[in-house]
N, CA, C and O atoms as CSV, one atom per row, in Angstrom:
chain,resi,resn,atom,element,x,y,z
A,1,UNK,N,N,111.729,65.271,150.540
A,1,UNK,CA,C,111.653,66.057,151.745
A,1,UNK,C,C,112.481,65.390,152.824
A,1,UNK,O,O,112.579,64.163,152.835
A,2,UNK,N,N,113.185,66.276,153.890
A,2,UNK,CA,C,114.530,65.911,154.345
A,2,UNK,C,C,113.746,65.596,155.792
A,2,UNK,O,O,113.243,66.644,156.199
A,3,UNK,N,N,113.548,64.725,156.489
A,3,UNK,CA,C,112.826,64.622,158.263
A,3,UNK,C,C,114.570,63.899,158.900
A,3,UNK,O,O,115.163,62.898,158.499
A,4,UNK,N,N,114.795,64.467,159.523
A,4,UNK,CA,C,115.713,63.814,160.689
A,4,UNK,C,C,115.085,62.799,161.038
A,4,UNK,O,O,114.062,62.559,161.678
A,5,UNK,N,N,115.906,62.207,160.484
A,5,UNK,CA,C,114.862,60.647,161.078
A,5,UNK,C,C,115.249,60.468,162.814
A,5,UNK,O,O,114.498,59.758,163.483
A,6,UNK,N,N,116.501,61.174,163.514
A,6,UNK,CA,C,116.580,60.762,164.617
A,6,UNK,C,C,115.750,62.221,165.824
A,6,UNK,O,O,116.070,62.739,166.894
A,7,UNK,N,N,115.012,62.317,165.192
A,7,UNK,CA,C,114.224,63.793,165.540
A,7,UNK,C,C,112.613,63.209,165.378
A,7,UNK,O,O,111.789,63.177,166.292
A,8,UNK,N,N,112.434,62.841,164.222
A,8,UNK,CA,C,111.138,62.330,164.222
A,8,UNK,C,C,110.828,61.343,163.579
A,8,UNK,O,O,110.823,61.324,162.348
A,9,UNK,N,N,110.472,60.219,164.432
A,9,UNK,CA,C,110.209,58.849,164.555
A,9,UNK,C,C,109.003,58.270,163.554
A,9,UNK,O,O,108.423,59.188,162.975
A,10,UNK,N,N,108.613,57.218,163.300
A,10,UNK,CA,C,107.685,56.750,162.698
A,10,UNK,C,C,106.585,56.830,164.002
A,10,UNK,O,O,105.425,57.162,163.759
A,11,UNK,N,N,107.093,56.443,165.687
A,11,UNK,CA,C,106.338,56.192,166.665
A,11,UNK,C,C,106.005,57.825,167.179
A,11,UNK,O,O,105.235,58.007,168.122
A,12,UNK,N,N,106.441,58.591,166.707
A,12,UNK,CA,C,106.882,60.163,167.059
A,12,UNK,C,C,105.363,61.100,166.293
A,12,UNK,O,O,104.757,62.113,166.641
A,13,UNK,N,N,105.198,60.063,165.044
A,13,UNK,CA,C,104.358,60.559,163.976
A,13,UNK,C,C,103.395,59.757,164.682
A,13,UNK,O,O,102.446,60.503,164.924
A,14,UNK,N,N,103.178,58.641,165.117
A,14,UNK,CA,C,101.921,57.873,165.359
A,14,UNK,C,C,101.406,58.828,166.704
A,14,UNK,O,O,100.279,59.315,166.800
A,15,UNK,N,N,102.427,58.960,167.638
A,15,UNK,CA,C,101.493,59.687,168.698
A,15,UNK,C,C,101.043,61.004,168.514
A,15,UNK,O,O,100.232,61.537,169.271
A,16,UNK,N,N,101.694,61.712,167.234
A,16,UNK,CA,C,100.949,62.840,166.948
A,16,UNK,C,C,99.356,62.982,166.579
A,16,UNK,O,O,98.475,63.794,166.862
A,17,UNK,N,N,99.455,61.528,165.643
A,17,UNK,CA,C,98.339,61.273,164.924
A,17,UNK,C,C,97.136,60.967,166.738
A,17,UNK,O,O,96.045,61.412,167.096
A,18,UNK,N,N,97.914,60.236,167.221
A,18,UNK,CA,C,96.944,59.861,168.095
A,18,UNK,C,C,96.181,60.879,169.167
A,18,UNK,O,O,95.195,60.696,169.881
A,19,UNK,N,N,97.129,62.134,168.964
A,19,UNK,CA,C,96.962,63.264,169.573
A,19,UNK,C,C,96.203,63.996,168.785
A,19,UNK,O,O,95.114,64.291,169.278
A,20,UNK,N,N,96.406,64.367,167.780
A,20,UNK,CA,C,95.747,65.498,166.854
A,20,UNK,C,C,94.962,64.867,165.998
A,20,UNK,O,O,94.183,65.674,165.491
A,21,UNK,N,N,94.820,63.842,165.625
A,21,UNK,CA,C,93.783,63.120,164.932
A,21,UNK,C,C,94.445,63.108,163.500
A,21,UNK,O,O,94.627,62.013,162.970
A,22,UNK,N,N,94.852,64.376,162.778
A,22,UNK,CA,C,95.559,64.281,161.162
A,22,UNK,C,C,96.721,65.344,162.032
A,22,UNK,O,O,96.711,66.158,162.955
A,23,UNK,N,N,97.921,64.573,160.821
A,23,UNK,CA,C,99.250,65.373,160.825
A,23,UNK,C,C,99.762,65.161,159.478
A,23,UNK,O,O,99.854,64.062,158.931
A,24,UNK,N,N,100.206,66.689,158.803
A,24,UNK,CA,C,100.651,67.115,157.572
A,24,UNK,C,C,101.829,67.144,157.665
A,24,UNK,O,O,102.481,67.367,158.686
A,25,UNK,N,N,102.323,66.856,156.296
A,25,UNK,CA,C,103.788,67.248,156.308
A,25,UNK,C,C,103.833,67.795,154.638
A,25,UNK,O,O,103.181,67.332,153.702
A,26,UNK,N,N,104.705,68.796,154.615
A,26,UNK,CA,C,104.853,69.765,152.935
A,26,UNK,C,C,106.734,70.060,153.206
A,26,UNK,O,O,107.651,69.597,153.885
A,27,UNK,N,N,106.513,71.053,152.250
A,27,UNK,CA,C,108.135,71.531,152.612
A,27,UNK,C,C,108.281,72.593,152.048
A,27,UNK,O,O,107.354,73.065,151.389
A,28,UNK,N,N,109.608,73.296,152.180
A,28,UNK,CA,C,110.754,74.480,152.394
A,28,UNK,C,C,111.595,74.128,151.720
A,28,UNK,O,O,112.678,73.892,152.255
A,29,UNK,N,N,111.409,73.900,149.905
A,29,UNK,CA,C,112.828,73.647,149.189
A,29,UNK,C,C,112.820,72.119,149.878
A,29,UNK,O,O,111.749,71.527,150.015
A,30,UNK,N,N,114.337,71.404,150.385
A,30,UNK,CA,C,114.439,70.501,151.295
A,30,UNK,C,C,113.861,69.722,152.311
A,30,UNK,O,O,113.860,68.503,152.481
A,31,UNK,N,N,113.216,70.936,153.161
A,31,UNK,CA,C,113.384,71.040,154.829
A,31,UNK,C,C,111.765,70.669,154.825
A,31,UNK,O,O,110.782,71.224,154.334
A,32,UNK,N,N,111.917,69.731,155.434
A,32,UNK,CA,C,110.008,68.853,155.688
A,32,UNK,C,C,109.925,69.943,156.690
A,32,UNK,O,O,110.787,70.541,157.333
A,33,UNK,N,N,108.636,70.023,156.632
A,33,UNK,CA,C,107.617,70.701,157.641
A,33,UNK,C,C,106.700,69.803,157.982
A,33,UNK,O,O,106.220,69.198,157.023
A,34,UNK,N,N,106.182,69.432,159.341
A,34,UNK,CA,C,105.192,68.886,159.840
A,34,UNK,C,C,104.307,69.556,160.756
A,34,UNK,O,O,104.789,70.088,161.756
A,35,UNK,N,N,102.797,69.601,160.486
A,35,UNK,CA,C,102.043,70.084,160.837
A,35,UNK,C,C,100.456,69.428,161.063
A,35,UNK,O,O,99.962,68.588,160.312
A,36,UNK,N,N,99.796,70.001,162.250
A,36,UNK,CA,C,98.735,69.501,162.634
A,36,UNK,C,C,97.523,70.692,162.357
A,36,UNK,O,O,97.949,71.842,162.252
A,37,UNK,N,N,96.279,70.519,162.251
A,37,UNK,CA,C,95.346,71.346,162.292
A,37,UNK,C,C,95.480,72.327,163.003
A,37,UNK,O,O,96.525,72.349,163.653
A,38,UNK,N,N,94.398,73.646,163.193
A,38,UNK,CA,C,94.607,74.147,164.106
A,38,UNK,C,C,93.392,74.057,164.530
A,38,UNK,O,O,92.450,73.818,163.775
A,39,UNK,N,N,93.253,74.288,166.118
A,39,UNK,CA,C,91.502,74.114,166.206
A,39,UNK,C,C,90.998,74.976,166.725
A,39,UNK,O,O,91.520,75.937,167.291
A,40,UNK,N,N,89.986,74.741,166.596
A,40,UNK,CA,C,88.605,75.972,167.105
A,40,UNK,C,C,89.077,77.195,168.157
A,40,UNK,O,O,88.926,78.395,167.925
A,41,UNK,N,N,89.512,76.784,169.026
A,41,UNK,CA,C,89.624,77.252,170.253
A,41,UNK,C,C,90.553,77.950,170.369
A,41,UNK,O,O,90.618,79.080,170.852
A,42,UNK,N,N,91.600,77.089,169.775
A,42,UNK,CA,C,93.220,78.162,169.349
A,42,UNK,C,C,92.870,79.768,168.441
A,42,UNK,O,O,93.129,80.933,168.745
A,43,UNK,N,N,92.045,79.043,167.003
A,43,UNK,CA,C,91.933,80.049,166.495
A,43,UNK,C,C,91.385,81.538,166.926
A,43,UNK,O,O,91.891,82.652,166.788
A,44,UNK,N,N,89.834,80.992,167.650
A,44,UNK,CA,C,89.526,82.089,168.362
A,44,UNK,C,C,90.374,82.725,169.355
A,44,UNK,O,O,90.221,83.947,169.341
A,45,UNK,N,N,91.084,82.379,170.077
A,45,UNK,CA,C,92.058,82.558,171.128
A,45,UNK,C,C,92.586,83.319,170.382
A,45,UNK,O,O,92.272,84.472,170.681
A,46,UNK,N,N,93.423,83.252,169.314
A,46,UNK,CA,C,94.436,84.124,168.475
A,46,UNK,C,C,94.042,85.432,167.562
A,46,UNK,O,O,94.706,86.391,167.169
A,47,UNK,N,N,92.442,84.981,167.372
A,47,UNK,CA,C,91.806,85.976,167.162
A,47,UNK,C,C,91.699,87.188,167.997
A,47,UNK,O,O,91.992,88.366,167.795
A,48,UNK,N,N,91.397,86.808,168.589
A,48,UNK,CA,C,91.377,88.204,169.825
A,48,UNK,C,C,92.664,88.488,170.915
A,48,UNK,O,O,92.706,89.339,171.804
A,49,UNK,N,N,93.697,87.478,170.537
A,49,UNK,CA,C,94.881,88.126,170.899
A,49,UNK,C,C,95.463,89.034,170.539
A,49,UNK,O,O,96.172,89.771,171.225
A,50,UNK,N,N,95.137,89.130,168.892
A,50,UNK,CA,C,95.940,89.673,168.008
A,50,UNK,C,C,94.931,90.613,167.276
A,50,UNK,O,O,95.101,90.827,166.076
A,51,UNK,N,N,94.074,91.081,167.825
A,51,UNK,CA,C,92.709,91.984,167.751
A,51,UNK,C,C,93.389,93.259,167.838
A,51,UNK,O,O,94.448,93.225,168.465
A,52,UNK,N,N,92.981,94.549,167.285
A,52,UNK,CA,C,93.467,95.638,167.580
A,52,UNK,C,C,92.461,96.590,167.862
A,52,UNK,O,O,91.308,96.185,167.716
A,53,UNK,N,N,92.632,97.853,168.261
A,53,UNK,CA,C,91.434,98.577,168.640
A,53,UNK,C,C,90.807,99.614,167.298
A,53,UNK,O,O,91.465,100.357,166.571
A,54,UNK,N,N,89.526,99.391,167.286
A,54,UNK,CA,C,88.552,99.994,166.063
A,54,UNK,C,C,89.176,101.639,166.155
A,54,UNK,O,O,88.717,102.417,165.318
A,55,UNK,N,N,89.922,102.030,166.873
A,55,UNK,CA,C,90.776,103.504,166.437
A,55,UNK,C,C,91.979,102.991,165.547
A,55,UNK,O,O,92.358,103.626,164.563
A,56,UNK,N,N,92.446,102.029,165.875
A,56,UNK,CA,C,93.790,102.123,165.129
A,56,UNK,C,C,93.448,100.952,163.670
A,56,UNK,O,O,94.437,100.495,163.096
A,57,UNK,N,N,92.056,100.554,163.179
A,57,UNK,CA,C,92.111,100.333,161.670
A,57,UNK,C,C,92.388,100.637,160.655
A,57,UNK,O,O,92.971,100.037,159.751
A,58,UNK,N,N,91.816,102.006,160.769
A,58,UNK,CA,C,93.156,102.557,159.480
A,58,UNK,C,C,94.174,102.958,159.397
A,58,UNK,O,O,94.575,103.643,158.457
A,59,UNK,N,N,94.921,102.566,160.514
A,59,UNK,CA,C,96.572,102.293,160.384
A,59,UNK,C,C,96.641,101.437,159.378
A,59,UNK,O,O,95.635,100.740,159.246
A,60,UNK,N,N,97.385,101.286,158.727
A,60,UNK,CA,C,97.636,100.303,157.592
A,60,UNK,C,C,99.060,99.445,158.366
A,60,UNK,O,O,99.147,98.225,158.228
A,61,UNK,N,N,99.964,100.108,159.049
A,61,UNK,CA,C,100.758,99.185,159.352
A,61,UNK,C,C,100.550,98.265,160.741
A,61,UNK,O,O,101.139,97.202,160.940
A,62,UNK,N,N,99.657,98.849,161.600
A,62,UNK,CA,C,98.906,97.963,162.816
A,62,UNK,C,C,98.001,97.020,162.192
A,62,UNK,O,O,97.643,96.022,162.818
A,63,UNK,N,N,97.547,97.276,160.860
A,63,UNK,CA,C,96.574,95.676,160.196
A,63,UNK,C,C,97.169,94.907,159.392
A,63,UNK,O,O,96.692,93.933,158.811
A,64,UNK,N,N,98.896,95.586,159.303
A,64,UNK,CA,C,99.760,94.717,158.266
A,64,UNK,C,C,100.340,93.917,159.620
A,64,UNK,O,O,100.477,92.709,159.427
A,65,UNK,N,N,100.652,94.326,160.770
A,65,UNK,CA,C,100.958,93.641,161.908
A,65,UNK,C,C,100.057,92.826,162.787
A,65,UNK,O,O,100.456,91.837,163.402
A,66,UNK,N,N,98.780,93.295,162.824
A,66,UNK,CA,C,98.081,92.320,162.806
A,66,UNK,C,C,97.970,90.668,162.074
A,66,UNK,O,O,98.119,89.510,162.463
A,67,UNK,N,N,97.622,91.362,160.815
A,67,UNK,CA,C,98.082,89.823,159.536
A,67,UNK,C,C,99.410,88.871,159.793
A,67,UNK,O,O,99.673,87.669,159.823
A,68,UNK,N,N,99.986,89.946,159.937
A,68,UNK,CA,C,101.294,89.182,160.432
A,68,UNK,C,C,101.630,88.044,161.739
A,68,UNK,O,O,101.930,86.850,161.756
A,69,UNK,N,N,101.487,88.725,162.425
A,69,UNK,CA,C,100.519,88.046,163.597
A,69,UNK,C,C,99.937,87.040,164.154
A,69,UNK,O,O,100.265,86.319,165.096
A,70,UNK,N,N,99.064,87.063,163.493
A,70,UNK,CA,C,97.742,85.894,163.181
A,70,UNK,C,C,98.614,84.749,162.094
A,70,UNK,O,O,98.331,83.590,162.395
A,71,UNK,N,N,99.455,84.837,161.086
A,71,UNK,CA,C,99.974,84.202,160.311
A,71,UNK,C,C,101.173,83.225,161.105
A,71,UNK,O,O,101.307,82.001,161.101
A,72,UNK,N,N,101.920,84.226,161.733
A,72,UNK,CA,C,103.278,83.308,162.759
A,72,UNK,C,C,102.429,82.537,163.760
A,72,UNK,O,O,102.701,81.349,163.936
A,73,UNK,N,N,101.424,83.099,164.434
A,73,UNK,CA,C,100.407,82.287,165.148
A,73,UNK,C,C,99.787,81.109,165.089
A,73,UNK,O,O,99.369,80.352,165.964
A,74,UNK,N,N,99.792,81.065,163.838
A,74,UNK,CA,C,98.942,79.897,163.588
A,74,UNK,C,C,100.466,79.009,163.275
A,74,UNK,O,O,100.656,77.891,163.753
A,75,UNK,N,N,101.282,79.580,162.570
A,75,UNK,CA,C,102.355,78.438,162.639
A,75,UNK,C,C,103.036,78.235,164.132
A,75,UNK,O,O,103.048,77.133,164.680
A,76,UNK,N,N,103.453,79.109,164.569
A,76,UNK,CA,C,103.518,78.592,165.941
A,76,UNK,C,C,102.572,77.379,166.927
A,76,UNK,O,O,102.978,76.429,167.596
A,77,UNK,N,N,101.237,77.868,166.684
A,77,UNK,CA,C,100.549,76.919,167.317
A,77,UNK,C,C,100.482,75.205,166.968
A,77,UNK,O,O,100.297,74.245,167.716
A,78,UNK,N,N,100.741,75.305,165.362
A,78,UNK,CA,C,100.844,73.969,164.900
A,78,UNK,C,C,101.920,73.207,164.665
A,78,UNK,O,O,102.036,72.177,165.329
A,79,UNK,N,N,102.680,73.464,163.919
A,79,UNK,CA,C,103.891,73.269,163.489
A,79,UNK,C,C,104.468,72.509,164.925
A,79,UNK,O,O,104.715,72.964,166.042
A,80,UNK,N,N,104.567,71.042,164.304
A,80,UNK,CA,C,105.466,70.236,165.026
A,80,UNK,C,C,106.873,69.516,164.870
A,80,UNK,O,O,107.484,68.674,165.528
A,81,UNK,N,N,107.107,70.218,163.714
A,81,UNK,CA,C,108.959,70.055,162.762
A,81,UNK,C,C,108.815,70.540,161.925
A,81,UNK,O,O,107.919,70.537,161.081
A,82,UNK,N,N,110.129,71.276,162.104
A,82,UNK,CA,C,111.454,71.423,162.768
A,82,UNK,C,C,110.861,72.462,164.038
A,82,UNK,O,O,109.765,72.992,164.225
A,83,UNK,N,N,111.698,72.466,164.531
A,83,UNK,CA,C,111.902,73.545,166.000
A,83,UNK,C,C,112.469,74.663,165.488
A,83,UNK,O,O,112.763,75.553,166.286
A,84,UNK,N,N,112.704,74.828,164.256
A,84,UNK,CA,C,113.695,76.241,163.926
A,84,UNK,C,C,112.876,76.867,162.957
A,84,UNK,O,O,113.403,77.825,162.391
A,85,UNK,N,N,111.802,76.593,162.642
A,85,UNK,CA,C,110.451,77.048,162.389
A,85,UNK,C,C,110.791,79.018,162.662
A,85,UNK,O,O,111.138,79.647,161.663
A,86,UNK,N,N,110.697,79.516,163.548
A,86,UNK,CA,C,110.754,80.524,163.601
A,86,UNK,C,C,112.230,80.821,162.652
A,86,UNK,O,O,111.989,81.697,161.821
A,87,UNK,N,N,113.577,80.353,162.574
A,87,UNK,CA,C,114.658,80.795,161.650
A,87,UNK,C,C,114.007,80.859,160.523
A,87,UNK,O,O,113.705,81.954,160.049
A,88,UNK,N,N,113.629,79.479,159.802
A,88,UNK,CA,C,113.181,79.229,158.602
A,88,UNK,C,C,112.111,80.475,158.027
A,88,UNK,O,O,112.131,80.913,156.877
A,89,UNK,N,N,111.286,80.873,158.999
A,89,UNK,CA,C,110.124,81.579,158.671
A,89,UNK,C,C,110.930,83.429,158.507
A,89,UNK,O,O,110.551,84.168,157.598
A,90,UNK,N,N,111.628,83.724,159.168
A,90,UNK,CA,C,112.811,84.541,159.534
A,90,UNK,C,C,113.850,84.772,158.378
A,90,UNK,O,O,114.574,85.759,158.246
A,91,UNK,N,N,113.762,83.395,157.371
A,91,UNK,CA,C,115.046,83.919,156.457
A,91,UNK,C,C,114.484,83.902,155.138
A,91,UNK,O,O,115.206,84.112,154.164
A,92,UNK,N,N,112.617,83.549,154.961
A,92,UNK,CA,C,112.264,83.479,153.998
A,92,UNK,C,C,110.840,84.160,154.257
A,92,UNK,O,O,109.952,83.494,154.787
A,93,UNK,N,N,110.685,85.120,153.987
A,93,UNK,CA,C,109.786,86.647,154.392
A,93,UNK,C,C,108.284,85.792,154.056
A,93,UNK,O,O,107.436,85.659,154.938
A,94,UNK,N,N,108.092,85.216,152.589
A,94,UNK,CA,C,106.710,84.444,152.597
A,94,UNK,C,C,106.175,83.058,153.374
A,94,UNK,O,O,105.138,82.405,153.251
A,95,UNK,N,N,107.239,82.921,154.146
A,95,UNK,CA,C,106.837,81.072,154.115
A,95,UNK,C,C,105.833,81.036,155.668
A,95,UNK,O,O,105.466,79.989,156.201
A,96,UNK,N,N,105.512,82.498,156.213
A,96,UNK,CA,C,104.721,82.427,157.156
A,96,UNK,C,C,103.413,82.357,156.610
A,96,UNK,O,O,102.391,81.808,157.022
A,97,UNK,N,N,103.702,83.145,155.418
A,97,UNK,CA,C,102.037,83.271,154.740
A,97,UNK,C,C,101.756,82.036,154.084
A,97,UNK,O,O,100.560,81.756,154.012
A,98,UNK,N,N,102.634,81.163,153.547
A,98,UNK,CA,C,102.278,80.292,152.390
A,98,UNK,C,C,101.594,79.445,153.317
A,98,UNK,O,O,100.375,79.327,153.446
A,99,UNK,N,N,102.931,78.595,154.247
A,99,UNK,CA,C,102.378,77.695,155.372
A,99,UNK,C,C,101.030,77.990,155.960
A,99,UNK,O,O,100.168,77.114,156.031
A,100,UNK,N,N,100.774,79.641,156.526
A,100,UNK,CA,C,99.639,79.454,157.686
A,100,UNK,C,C,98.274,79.489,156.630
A,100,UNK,O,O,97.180,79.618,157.179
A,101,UNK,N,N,98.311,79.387,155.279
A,101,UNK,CA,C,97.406,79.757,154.413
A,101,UNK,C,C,97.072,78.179,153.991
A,101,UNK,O,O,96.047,77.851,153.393
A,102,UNK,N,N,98.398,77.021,154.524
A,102,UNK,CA,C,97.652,76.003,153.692
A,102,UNK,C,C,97.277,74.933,155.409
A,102,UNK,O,O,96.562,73.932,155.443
A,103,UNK,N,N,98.062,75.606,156.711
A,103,UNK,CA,C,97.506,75.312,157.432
A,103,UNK,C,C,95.940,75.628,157.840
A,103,UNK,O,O,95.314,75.367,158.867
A,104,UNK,N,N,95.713,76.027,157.110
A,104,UNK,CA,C,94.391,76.748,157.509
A,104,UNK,C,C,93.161,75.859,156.820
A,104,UNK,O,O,92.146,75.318,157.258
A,105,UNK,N,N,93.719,75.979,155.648
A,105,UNK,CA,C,93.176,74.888,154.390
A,105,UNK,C,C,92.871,73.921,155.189
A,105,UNK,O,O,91.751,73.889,155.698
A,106,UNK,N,N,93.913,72.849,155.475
A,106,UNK,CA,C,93.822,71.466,156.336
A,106,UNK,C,C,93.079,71.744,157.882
A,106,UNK,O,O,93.289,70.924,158.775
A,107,UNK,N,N,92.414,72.655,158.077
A,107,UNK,CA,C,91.760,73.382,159.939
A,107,UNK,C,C,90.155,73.517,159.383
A,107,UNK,O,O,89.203,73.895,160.067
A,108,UNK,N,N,90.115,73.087,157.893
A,108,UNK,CA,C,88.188,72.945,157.523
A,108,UNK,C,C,88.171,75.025,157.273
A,108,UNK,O,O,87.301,75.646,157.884
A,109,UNK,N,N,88.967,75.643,156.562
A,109,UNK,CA,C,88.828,77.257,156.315
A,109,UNK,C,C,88.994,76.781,154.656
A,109,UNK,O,O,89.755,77.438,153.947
A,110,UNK,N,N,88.269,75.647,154.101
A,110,UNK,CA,C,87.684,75.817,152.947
A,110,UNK,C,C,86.695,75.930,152.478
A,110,UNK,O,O,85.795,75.752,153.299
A,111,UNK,N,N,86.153,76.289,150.908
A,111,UNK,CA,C,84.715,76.665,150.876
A,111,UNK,C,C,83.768,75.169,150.652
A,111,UNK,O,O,84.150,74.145,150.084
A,112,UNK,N,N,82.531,75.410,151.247
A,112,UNK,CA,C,81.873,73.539,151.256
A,112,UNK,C,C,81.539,73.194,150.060
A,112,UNK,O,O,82.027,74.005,149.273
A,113,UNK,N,N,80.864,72.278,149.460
A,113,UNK,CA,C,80.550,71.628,148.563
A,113,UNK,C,C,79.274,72.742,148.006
A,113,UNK,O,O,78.535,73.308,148.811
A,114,UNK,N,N,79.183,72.913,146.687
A,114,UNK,CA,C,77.708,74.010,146.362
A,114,UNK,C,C,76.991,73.819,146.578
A,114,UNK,O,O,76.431,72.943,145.918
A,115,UNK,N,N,76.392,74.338,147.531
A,115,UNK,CA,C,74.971,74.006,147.966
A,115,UNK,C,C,74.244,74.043,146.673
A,115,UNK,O,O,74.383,74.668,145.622
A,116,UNK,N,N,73.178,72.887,147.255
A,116,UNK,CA,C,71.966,72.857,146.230
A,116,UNK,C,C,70.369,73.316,146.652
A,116,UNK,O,O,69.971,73.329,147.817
A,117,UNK,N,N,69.873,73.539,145.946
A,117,UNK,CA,C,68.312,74.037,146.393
A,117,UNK,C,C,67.861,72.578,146.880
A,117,UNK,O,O,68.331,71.469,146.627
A,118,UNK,N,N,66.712,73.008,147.718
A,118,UNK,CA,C,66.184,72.069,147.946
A,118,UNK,C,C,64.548,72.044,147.648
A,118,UNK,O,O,63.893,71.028,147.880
């Protein structure tokens, strides 16, 4: 995975960490991606930004724009490399979904351990 090293630092990564507590990095073919959780507050925030009105649900293309939406959203909100994030996401139709699906993963939107009876 390719990081500009004169873009993002080893000290660049530490103050992220020191900021966001965990920072991910995956990739695009080449092109590192770095990314932080998303949190609580964002999510809800984006939730109801990107909310539509209970007349227009069965539109199918206002809940495909919705999804859509909510998906660039969450990479927008996290995603801290590259800056061209929006091109990248722009010239490869899935990589909004793949990314905001495994950002989400790493934000605790997995299922818990099986509960047991007690």
């Amino acid at each position: 995975m390719k990081i500009d090293k004169d873009t993002v630092t080893q000290a660049q990564i530490d103050e992220w960490k020191a900021e966001y507590g965990h920072v991910y990095k995956t990739a695009n073919g080449k092109d590192a991606i770095i990314y932080r959780p998303l949190r609580r507050s964002e999510y809800t925030k984006l939730m109801l930004e990107t909310d539509i009105p209970e007349e227009e649900e069965e539109n199918v293309e206002k809940r495909v724009e919705r999804t859509d939406n909510r998906r660039l959203g969450i990479c927008h909100a996290t995603v801290l490399y590259p800056e061209n994030i929006d091109e990248m996401m722009e010239a490869q139709a899935g990589l909004a979904n793949i990314l905001a699906e495994e950002i989400m993963a790493h934000s605790g939107f997995l299922p818990l351990k099986e509960s047991e009876e007690l």
